[in-house]
MDTraj code that builds the backbone (N, CA, C; nanometers):
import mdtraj as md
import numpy as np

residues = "UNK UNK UNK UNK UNK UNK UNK UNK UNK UNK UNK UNK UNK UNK UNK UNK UNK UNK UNK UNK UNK UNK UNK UNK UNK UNK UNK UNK UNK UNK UNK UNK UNK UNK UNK UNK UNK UNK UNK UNK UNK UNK UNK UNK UNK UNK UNK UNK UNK UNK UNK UNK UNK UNK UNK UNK UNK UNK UNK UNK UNK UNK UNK UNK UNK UNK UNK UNK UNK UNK UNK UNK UNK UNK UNK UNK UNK UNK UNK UNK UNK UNK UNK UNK UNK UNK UNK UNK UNK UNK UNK UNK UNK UNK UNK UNK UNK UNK UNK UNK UNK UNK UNK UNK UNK".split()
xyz = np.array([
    [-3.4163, -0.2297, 0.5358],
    [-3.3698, -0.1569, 0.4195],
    [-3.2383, -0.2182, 0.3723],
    [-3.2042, -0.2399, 0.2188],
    [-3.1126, -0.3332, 0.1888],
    [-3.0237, -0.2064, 0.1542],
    [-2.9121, -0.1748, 0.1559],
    [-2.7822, -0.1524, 0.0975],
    [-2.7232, -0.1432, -0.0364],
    [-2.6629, -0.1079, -0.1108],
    [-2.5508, -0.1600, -0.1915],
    [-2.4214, -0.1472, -0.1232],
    [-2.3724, -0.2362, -0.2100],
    [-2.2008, -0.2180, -0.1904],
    [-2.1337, -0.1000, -0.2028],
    [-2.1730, -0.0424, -0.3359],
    [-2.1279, 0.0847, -0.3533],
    [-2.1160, 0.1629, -0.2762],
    [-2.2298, 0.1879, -0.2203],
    [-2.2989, 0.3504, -0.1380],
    [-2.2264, 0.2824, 0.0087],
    [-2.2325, 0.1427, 0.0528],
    [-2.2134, 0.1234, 0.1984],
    [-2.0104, 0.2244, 0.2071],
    [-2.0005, 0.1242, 0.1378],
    [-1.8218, 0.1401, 0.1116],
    [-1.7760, 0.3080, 0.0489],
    [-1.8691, 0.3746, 0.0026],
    [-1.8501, 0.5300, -0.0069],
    [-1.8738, 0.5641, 0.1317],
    [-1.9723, 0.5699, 0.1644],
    [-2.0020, 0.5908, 0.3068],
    [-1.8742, 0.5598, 0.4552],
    [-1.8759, 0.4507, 0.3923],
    [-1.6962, 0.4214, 0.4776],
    [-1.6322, 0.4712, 0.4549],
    [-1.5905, 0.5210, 0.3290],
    [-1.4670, 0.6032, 0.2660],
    [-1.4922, 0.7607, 0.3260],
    [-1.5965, 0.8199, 0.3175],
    [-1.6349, 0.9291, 0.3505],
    [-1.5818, 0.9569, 0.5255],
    [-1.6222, 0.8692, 0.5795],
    [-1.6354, 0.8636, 0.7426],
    [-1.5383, 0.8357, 0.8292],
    [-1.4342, 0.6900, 0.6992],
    [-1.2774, 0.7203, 0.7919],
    [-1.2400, 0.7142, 0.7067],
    [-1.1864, 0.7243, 0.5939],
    [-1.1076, 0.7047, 0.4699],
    [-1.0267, 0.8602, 0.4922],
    [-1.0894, 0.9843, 0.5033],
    [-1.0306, 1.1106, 0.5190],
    [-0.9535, 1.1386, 0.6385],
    [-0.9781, 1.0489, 0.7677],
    [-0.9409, 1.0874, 0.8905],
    [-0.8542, 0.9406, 0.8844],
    [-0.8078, 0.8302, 0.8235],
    [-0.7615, 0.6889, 0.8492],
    [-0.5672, 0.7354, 0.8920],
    [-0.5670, 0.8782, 0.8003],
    [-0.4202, 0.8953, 0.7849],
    [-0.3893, 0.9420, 0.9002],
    [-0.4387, 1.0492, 0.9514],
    [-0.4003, 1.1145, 1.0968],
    [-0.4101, 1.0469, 1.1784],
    [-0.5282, 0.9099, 1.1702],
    [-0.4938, 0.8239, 1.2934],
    [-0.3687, 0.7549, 1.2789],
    [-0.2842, 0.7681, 1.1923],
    [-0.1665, 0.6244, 1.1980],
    [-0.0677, 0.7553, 1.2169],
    [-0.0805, 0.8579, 1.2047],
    [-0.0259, 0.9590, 1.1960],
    [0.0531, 1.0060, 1.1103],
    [0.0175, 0.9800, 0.9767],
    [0.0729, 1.0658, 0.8253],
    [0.0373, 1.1606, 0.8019],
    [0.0677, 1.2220, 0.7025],
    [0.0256, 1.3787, 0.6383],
    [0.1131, 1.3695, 0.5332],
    [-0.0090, 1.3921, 0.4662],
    [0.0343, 1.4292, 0.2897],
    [0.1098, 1.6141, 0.2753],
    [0.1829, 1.5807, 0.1885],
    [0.3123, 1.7213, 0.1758],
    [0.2927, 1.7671, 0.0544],
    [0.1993, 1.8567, -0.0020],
    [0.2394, 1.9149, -0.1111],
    [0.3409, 2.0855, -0.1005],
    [0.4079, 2.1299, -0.1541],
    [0.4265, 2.2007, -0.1911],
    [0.4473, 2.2663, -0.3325],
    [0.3925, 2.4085, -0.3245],
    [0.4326, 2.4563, -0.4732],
    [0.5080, 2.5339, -0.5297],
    [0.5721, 2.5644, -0.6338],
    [0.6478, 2.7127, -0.6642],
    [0.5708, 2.8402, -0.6928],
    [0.6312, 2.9655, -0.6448],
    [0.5239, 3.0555, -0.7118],
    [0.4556, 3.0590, -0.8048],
    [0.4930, 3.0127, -0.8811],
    [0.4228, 3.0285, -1.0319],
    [0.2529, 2.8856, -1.0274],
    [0.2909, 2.8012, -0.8924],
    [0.1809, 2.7484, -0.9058],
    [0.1814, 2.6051, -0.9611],
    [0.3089, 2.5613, -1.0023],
    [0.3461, 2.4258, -1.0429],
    [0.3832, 2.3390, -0.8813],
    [0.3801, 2.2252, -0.9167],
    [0.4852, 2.1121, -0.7589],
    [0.5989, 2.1472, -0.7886],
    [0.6189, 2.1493, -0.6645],
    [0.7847, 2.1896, -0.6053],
    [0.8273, 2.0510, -0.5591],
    [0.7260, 1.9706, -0.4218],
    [0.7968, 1.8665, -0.3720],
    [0.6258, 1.7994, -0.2931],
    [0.6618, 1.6536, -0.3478],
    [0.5460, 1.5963, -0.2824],
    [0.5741, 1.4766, -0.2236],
    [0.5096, 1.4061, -0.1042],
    [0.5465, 1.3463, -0.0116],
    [0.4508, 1.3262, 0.0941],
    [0.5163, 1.2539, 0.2044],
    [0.4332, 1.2129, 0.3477],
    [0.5127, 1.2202, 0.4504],
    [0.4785, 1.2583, 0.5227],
    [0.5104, 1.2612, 0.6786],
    [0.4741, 1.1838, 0.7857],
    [0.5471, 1.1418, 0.8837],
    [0.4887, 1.0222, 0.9610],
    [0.5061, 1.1141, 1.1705],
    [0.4339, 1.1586, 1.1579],
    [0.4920, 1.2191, 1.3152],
    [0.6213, 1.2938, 1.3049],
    [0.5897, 1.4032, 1.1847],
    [0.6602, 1.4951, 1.1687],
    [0.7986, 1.4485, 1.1058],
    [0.8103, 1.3446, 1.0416],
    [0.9795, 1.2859, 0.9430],
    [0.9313, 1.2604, 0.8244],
    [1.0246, 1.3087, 0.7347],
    [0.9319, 1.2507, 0.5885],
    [0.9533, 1.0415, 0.6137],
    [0.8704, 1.0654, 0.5311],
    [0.8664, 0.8594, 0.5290],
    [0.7594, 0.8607, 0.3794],
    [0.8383, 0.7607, 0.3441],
    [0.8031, 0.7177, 0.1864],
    [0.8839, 0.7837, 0.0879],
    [0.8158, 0.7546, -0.0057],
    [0.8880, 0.8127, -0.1441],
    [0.8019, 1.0041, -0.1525],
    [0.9343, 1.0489, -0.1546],
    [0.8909, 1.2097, -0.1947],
    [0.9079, 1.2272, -0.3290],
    [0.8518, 1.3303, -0.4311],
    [0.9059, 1.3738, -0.5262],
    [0.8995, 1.5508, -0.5317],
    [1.0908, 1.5252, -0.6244],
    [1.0798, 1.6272, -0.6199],
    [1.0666, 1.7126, -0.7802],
    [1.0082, 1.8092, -0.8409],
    [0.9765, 1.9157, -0.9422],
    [1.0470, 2.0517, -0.9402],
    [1.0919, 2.0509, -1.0823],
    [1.1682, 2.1390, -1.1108],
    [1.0701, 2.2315, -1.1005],
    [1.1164, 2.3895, -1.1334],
    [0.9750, 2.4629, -1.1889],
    [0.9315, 2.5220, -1.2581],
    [0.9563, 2.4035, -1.4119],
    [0.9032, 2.4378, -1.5615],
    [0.7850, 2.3115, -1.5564],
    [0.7813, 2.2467, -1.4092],
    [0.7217, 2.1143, -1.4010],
    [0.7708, 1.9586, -1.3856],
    [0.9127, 1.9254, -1.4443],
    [0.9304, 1.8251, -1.5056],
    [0.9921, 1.7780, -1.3609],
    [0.9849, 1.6017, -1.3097],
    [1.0169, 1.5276, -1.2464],
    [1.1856, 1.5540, -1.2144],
    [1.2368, 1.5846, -1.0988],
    [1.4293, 1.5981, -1.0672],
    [1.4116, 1.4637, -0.9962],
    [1.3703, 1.4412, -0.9002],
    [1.4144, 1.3623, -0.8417],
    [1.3343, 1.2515, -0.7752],
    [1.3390, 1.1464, -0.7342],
    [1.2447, 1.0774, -0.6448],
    [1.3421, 1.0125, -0.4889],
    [1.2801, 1.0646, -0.4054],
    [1.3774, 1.0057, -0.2511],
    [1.2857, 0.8718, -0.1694],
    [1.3645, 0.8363, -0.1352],
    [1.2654, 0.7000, -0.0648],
    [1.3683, 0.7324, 0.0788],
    [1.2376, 0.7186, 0.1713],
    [1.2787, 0.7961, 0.3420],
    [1.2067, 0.6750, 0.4190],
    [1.3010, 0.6475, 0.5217],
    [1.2152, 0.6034, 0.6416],
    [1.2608, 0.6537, 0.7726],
    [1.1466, 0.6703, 0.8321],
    [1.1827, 0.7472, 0.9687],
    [1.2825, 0.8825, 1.0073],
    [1.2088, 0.9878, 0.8671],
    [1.3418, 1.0675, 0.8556],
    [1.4877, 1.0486, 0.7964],
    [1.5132, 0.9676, 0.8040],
    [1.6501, 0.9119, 0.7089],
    [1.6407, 0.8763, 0.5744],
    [1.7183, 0.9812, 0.4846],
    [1.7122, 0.9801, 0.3674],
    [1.7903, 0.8020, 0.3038],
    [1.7163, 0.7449, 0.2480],
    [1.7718, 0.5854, 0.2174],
    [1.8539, 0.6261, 0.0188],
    [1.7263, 0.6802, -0.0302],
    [1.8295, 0.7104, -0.1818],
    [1.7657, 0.8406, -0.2514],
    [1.8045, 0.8458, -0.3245],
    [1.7563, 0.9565, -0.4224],
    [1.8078, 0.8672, -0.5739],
    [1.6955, 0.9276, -0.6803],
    [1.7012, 0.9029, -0.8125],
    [1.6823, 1.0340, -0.8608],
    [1.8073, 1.1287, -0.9753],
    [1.8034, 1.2093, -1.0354],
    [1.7637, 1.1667, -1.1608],
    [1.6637, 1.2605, -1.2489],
    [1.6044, 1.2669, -1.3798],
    [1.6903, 1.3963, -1.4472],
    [1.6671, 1.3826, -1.6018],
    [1.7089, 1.4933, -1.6884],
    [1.5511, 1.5205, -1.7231],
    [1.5544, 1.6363, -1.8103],
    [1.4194, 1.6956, -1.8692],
    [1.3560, 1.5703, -1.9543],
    [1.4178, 1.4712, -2.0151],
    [1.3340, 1.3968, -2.0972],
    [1.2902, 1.2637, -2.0163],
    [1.3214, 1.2834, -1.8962],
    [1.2196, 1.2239, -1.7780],
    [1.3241, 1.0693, -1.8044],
    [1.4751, 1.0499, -1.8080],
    [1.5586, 0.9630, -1.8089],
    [1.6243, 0.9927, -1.6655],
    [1.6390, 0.8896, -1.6122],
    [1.7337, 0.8518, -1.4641],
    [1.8625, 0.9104, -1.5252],
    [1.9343, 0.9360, -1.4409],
    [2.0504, 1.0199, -1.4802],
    [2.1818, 0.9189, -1.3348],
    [2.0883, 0.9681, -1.2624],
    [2.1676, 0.9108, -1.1144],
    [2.0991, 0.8508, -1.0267],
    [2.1937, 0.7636, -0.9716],
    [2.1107, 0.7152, -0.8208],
    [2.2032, 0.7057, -0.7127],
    [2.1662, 0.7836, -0.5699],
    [2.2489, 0.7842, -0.4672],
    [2.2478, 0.7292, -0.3725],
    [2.2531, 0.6641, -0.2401],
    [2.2171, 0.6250, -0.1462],
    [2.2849, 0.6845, -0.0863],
    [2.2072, 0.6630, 0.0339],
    [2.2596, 0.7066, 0.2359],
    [2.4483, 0.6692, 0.2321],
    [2.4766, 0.6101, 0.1943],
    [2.6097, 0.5536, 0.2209],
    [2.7633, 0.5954, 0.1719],
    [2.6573, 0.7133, 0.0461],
    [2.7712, 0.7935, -0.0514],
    [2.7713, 0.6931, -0.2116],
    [2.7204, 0.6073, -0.2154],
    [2.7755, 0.5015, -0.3084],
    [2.6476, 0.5478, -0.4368],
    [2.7188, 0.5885, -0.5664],
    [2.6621, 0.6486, -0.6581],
    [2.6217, 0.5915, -0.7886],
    [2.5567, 0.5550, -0.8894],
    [2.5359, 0.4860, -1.0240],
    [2.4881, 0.6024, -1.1054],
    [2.5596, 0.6099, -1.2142],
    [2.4802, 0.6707, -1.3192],
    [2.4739, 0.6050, -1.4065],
    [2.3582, 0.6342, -1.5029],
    [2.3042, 0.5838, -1.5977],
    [2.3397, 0.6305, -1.7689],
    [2.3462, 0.6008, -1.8285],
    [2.3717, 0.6346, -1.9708],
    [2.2417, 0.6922, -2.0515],
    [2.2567, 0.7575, -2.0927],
    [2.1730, 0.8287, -2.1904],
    [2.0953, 0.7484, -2.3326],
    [1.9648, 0.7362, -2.3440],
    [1.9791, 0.6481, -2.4344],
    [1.9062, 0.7270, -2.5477],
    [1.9378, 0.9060, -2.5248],
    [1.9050, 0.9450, -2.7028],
    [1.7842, 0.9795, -2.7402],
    [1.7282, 0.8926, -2.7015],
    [1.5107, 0.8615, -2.7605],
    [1.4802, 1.0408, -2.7267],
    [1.4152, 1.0256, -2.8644],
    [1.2495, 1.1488, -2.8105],
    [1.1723, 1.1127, -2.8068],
    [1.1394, 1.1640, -2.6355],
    [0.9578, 1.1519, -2.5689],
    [0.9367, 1.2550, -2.5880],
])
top = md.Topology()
chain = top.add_chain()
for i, resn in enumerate(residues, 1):
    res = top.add_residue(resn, chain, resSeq=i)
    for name in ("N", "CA", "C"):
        top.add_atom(name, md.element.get_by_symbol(name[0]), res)
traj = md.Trajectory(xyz[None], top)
């Protein structure tokens, strides 16, 4: 009996694609606000965040994005409502802000 590609490689996806994360030991992080919008989304690696999290205000709109490894916060990027970088911080205290450039999105 011959195969496709398609169906073989769904079939893979199905069988470890759902379980591939817990073996390396990640976990996906959603959380929400009451109202049912994201609050904060992310990964976990053996219980430390690791990767980029984001975080949501809760009218919806993008605050922040953190980049983590091994639990240790490395930076954060603050947004305003019109989804413009505002700030960027790192682990070290050392801060940049950005200028406003006006535009409506």
């Amino acid at each position: 009996m011959k195969i496709s590609p398609f169906l073989f490689w769904s079939l893979f996806i199905l069988a470890f694609g759902a379980n591939s994360c817990q073996i390396i030991g990640l976990k996906k992080i959603n959380a929400s606000w009451e109202n049912g919008l994201l609050k904060t989304s992310g990964w976990q690696k053996n219980g430390n965040k690791t990767g980029q999290w984001k975080n949501y205000s809760s009218t919806g709109w993008l605050e922040s994005r953190e980049k983590w490894a091994n639990g240790n916060l490395k930076w954060t990027i603050y947004y305003n409502e019109k989804h413009q970088k505002t700030s960027w911080k790192n682990n070290k205290g050392e801060e940049k802000f950005f200028k406003s450039c006006e535009c409506n999105r």
